[in-house]
N, C-alpha and C positions, 0 to 999 in steps of 0.2 A: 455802532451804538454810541450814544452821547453820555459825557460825564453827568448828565444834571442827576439831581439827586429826587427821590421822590414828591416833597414840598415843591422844587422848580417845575416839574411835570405836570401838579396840580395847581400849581399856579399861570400857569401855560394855557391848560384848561379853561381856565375859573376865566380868564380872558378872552380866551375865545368863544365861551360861554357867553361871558358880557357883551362881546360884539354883535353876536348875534340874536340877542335883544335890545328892543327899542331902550333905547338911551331914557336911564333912569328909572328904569325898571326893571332892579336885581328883584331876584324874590328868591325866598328860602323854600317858598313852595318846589322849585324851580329842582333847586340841590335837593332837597327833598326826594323829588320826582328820580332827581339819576343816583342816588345813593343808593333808593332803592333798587333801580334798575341795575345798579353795578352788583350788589346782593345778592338780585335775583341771578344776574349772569352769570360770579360765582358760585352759586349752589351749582345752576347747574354744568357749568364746567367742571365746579367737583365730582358732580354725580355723573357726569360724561367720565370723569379721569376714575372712577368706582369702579363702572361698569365694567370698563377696558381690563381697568387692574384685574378685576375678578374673571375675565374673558381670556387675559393672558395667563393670568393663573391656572385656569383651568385647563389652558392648551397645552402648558408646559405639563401639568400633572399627565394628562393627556398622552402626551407624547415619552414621559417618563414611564405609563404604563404600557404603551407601545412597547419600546425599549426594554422592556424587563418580559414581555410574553418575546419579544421575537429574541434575547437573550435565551431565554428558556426555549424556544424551537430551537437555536441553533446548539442549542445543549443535548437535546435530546437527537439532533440529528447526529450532532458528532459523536454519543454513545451509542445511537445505532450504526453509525460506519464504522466504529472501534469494534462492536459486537458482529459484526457481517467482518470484517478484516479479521477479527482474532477465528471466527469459523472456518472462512477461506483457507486460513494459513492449519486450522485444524486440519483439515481435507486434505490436503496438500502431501503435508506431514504423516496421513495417514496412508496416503495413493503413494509414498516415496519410503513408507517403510514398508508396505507390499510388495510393489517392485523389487527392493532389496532382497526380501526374503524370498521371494520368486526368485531371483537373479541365487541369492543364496545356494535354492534349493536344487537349482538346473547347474550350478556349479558342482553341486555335492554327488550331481548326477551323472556328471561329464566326468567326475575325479575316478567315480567308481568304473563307471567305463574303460577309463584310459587305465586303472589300475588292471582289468581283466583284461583288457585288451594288450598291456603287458606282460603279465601270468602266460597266455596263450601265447606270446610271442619269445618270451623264457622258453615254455613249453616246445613249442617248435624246434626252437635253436637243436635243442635238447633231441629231438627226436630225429631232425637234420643230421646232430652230431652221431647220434647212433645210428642211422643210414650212411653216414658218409663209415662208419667206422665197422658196419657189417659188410660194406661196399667194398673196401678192402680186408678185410677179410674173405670177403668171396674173392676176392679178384689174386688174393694170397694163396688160397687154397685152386682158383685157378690157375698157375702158375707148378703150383705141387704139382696137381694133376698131370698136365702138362706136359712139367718137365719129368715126371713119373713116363709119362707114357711114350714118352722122348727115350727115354733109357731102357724101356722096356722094348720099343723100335730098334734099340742100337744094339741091345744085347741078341736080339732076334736077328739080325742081319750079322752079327756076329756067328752066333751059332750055326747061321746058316752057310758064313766062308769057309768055315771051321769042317764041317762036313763035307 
């Protein structure tokens, strides 16, 4: 880009303007012709640089209402995976305190069990002990017998030397 100043540019012009009319023949008609032509040219560059404005404008609005509806889908998606996860985890939570109380209830089932199943094994001991202890006693009173009828052989076998 060149330093000249606006004035040197149309003076630039205005010269090469003049060259390329026969010599001696400026005419105001002439500037006339391209002032308006420059006029014309900027309207409609303006109206070219309008349209755009209003074209970009509207893309952006555009795009900002994009942005704000798929803001909002992904809002509503992430409250429905928050709503499907907080269920999930209800479920869960529900299937793991059944379990429990299943687990609970088979435990409370097993306790009473093993609880009879020692009562009867008390019991036993208990009825062991009184077998093993009528067991000698018979086996005491076999012995009496025994030795009764031991004595009662030897008194006999006496009596009978005796005679």
């Amino acid at each position: 880009m060149s330093n000249d100043t606006p004035d040197d540019r149309c003076a630039g012009r205005n010269r090469l303007i003049a060259m390329s009319e026969p010599s001696g023949q400026t005419g105001s008609g002439d500037l006339s012709a391209q002032v308006e032509m420059a006029k014309k040219r900027l309207e409609e560059a303006a109206a070219a640089a309008s349209v755009a404005e209003r074209r970009v404008a509207a893309e952006i609005e555009a795009l900002e209402t994009d942005l704000e509806k798929e803001r909002a889908r992904a809002s509503e998606a992430l409250e429905e995976l928050k709503a499907a996860h907080a269920e999930e985890l209800k479920r869960e939570r529900e299937a793991k305190d059944r379990v429990v109380a299943e687990a609970e209830g088979r435990l409370a089932e097993i306790e009473t069990q093993a609880g009879a199943a020692e009562r009867r094994i008390e019991e036993a001991e208990k009825r062991a002990a009184a077998a093993e202890g009528a067991i000698e006693d018979e086996r005491a009173r076999a012995r009496e017998a025994a030795a009764a009828w031991l004595r009662d052989q030897v008194e006999a076998i006496r009596r009978e030397a005796r005679q």
